[in-house]
C-alpha positions in Angstrom: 122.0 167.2 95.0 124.1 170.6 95.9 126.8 170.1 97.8 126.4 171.1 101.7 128.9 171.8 104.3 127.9 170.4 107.9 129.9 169.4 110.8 130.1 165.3 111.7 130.9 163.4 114.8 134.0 161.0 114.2 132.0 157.6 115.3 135.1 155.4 115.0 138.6 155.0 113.6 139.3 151.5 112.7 142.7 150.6 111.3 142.1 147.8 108.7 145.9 147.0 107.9 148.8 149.3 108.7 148.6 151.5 106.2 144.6 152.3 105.9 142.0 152.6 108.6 138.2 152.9 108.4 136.4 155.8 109.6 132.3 155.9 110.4 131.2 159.6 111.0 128.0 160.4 112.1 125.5 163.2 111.0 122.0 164.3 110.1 120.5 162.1 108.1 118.7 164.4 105.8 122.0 166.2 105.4 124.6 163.5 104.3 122.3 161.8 101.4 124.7 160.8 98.6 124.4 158.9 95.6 126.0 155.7 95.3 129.3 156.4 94.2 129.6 160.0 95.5 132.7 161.5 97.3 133.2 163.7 100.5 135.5 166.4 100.9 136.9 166.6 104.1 138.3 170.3 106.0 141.9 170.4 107.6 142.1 174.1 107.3 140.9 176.9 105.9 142.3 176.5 102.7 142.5 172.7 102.6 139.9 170.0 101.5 140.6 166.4 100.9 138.8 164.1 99.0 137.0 160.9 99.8 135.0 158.3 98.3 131.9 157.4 100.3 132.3 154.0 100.9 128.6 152.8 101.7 125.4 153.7 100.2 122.7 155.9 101.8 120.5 153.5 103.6 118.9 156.9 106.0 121.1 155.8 109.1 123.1 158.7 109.6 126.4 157.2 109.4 129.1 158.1 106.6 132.2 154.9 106.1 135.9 156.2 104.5 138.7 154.3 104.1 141.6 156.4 104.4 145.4 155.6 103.3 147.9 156.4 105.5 150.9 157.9 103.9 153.8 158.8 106.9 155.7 160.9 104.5 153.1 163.3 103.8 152.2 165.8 105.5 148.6 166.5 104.7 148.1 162.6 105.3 150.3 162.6 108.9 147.6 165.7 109.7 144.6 163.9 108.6 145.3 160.7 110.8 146.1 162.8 114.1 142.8 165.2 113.5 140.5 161.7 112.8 142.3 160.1 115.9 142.0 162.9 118.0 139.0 165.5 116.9 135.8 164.5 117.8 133.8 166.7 114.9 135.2 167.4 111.5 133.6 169.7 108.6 132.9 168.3 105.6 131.4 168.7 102.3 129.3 166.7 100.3 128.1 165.3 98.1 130.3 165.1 95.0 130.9 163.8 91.8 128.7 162.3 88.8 130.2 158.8 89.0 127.6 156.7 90.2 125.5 154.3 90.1 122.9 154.3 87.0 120.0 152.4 89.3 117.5 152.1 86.2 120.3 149.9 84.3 119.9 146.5 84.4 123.1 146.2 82.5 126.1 143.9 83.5 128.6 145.8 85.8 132.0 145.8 85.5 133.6 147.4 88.3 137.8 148.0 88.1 139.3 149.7 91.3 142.8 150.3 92.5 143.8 150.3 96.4 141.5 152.9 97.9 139.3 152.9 95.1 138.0 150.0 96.5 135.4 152.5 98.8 134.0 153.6 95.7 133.2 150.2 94.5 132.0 148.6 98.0 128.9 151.8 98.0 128.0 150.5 94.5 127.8 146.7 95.0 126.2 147.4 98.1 123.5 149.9 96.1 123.3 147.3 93.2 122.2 144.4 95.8 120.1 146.7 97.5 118.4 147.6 94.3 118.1 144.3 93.4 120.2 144.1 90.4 120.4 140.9 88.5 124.2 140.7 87.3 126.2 139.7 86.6 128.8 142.1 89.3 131.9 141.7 88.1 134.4 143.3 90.8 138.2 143.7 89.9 140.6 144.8 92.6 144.0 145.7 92.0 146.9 146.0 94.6 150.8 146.0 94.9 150.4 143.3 97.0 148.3 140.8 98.6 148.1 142.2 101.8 146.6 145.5 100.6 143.7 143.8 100.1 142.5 145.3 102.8 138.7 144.5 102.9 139.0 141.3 101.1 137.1 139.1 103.8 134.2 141.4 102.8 134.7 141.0 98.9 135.0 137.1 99.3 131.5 137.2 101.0 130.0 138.7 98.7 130.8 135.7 96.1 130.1 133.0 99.0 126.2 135.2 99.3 125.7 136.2 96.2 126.1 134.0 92.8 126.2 136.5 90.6 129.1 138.5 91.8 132.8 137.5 91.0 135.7 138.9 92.2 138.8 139.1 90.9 141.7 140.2 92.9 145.0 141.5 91.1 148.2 142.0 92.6 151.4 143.1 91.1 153.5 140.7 94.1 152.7 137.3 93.9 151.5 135.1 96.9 150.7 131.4 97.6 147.1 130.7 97.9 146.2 127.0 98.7 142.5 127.5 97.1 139.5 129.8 96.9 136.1 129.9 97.0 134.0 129.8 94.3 133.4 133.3 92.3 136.6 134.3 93.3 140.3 134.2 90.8 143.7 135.7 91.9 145.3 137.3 89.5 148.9 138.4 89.6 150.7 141.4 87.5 149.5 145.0 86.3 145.6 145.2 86.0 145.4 147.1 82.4 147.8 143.7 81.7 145.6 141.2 83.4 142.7 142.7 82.2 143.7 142.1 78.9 144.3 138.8 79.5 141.5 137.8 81.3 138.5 139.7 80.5 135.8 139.0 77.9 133.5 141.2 76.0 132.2 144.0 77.9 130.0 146.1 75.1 127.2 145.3 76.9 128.7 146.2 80.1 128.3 149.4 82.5 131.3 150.1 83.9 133.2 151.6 86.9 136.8 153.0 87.4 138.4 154.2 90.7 142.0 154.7 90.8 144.7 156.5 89.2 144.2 158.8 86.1 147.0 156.0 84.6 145.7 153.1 86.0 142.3 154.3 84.5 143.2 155.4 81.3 145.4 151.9 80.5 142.4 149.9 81.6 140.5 152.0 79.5 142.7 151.2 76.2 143.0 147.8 77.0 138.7 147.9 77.2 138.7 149.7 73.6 139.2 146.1 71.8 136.7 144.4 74.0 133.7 146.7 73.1 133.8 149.3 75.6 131.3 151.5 75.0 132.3 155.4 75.5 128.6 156.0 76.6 128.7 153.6 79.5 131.8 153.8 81.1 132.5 156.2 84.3 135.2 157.5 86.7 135.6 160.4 88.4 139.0 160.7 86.9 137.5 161.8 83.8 136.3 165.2 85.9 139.7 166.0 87.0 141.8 164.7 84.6 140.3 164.7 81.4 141.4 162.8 78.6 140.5 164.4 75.2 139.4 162.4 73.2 138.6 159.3 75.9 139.3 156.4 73.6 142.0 158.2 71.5 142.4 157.0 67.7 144.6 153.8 67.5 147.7 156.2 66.4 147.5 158.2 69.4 147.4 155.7 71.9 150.5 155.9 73.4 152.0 153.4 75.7 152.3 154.5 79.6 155.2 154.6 81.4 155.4 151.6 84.5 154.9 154.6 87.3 151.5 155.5 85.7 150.3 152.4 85.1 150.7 151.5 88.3 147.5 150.9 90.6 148.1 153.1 93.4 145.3 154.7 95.6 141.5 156.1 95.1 141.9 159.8 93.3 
C-alpha cells in the first residue's frame, strides 16, 4: 500500500498511566487501511513528522488507536500532547513500514516489545486471533518498572481467553505479586538477560521486535544460540538502523553498554 496523507478527527485522548495516553482517531475507512504491524506518521509542522505504531488491526471501522509516551522534557513530545488534547483534526500519513504480520504463516510467534512497542505487538495478536492462528503467541513485554505496564489488564486477558497465548512481562524494578493467572510469568531484570534465561528454542519461530535499536539488537544476539533464523525475524529497527551483518560473526559481537540495552520506548 503507498503511503497517503489525509486529515483525521482526534476521537479520544485517553491517558493510560501518567506518562502514556491512548488516542482513537477517526477517518475514511478506505483511506487508513494498514497492515498489521504498520506505523503512522503524524504532522506537527511543516517540517516535522512523528512516528507511530498503529496499535490495532484494520477491521474497516474507521478508527486508528496510538499509544503515545509522554515525555515533559521534550519539546516535540510537550507539543504533541497539547495539539492531541486540544486540535480536533490532525494530518497524518500512512501506512508505513514492512514489519508485519506474515498472515499465511502458521509458524509459532514470538513477539519481544519494549514500553511503547507494546502498540506494535497488540495490532498483531489482535490480527493473529482474527486470522485464526493456531500458536503458540508467545508475547514478551519489557518495562523499567511494573507500573509501565500500561495495558497489562488487556495482555492478562488474552492468556485468561485464549490458551495458546502466554505472556511474559519483564521489568527491570522488581515488585511483589501474590500470584497470577495461568499463561502469564513475571520476569524481573534486562530482557536480552531474561530472555536468555528463560526462553527455549525459537528456530521454528516467526518473530517480532519493537523497541530500541539496543534493546533489539541484544535480544537478537541472545536469539543467535537459540536458533533464530535470520529469514524470519522482523523489526522496523532493521529499516532505520541497520545492522550490517544482522547476526554478526561470534568475534564481532560486541557487548552493549547498560544505556543501550536498556528497554525504553517504541522507535
Amino acid at each position: 500500500m503507498t503511503p497517503k496523507t489525509l486529515t483525521c478527527h482526534v476521537e479520544s485522548v485517553e491517558d493510560l498511566t501518567t506518562d502514556v495516553f491512548r488516542v482513537h482517531l477517526a477517518g475514511r475507512r478506505e483511506a487508513i487501511a494498514h497492515a498489521p504491524g504498520q506505523y503512522l506518521e503524524l504532522k506537527l509542522d511543516d517540517e516535522t513528522w512523528v512516528p507511530f505504531s498503529i496499535a490495532n488491526a484494520h477491521v474497516d471501522d474507521g478508527i486508528i488507536e496510538l499509544h503515545v509516551q509522554h515525555w515533559p522534557e521534550r519539546s516535540n513530545s510537550a507539543r504533541l500532547r497539547e495539539i492531541l488534547v486540544h486540535a480536533a483534526q490532525l494530518t497524518v500519513r500512512l501506512p508505513n513500514g514492512g514489519c508485519v504480520l506474515d498472515t499465511h504463516s502458521r509458524r509459532p510467534l514470538t513477539l519481544i516489545a519494549a514500553g511503547t512497542g507494546f502498540a506494535q505487538m497488540k495490532a498483531i495478536v489482535e490480527a493473529a486471533l482474527a486470522n485464526g492462528h493456531p500458536g503458540p503467541i508467545r508475547l514478551w513485554w519489557a518495562a523499567k518498572s511494573p507500573r509501565d505496564l500500561y495495558l497489562e489488564s488487556l495482555a492478562l486477558h488474552w492468556a485468561a481467553q485464549h490458551a495458546h497465548i502466554e505472556v511474559h512481562t519483564v521489568a527491570e524494578e522488581n515488585a511483589t505479586v501474590s500470584s497470577m493467572p495461568p499463561g502469564v510469568t513475571r520476569h524481573v531484570g534486562r530482557i536480552d538477560a531474561v530472555l536468555a534465561e528463560a526462553l527455549g528454542d525459537v528456530s521454528g519461530d516467526d518473530v517480532y521486535l519493537s523497541g530500541s535499536p539496543g534493546m533489539v539488537y541484544a535480544c537478537i544476539d541472545t536469539l543467535v544460540p537459540l536458533g533464530l533464523d535470520p529469514e524470519r525475524v522482523f523489526s522496523d529497527v532493521f529499516a532505520y538502523a541497520p545492522r550490517v551483518p544482522l547476526i554478526p560473526l561470534p568475534d564481532e559481537t560486541a557487548p552493549l553498554s547498560p544505556g543501550e540495552r536498556r528497554a525504553e520506548d517504541d522507535a
